[in-house]
N, C-alpha and C positions, 0 to 999 in steps of 0.2 A: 531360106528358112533358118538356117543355122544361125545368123545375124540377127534376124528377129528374136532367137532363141536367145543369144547373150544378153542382147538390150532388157528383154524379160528378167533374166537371172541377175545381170546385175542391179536393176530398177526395184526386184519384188524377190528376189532372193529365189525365183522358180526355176528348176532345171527345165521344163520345154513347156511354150507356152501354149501348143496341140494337145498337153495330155491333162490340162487343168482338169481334175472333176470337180465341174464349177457347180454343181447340184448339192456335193458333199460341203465344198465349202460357201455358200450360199446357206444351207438349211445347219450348219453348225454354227454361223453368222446368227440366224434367227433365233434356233434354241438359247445361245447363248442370251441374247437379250431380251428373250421369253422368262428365262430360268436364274439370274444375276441381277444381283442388285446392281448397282453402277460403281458400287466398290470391289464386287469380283466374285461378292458370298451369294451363295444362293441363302434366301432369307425372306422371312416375310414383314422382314420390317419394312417402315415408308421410306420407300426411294422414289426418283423420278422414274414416271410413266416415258419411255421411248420406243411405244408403239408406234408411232408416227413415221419414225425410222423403218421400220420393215418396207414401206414406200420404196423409201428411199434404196434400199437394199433391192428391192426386186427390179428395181432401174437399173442399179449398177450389173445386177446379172444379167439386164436385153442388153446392156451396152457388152460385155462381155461374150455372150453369144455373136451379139455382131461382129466382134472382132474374132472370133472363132470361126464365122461362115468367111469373114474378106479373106482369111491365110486358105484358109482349105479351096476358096475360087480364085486364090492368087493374084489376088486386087493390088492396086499401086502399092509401095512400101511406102511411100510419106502419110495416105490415106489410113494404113493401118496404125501407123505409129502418131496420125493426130488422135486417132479412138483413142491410142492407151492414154495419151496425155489426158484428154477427158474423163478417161476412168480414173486414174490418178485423184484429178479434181473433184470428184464425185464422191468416193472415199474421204479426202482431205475434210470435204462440206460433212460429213457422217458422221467421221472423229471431231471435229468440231464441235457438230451439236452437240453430242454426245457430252463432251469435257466441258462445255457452257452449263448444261443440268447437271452436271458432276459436283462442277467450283458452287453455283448460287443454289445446290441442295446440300450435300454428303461435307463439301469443305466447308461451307456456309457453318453449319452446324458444330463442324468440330470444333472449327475456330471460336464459335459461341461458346461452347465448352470449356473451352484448352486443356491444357495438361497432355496426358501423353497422345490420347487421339487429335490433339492441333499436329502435333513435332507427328506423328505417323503420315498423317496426310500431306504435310509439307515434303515428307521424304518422298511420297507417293507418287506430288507432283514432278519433282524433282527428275525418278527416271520418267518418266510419261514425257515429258521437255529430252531429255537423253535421248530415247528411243527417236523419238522426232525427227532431231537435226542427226541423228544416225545417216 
């Protein structure tokens, strides 16, 4: 278990991947993109609709409960460590969308703009690319 635990911490930055509250982070996941535009502000201006996403979130929380029930019935380690990879995948496809309706809505526009809202969004992009290859 303690092996599982590192691979966790260093893959997701978690100290134990038994104590996730995957309900807290799950339904902070959904408010968040309940209540945020896709640039960060909560607002009611027109951003892209990423209801669609919530799906996609409440998959990645059965695939997370799955990998929650194989540690606690102490299933093969390669078995659970295919799950994380797949959760990984599943995430990656989220942040994806996500940053597809980001660029051809919020960037789209600033760029039509310019001036200082283009240079802020390019910065924007800029860490969002950093954080990435993190």
């Amino acid at each position: 278990m303690q092996h599982l635990d590192k691979i966790a911490q260093s893959a997701y930055g978690i100290r134990e991947l038994t104590n996730i509250p995957l309900e807290g982070i799950i339904s902070s996941m959904v408010k968040q993109l309940e209540q945020q535009s896709c640039c960060g502000e909560v607002t009611t201006e027109e951003h892209p609709d990423h209801s669609a996403e919530i799906n996609r979130i409440n998959r990645i929380k059965g695939q997370l409960d799955g990998i929650r029930r194989m540690i606690e019935e102490r299933k093969y380690c390669p078995d659970i460590i295919t799950q994380t990879s797949a959760v990984r995948s599943a995430i990656a496809s989220l942040e994806t969308a996500i940053l597809e309706k980001h660029l051809a809505s919020c960037v789209h526009a600033a760029m039509s703009e310019g001036g200082h809202d283009a240079k802020a969004k390019v910065s924007e992009l800029v860490e969002i690319f950093k954080r990435a290859i993190r």
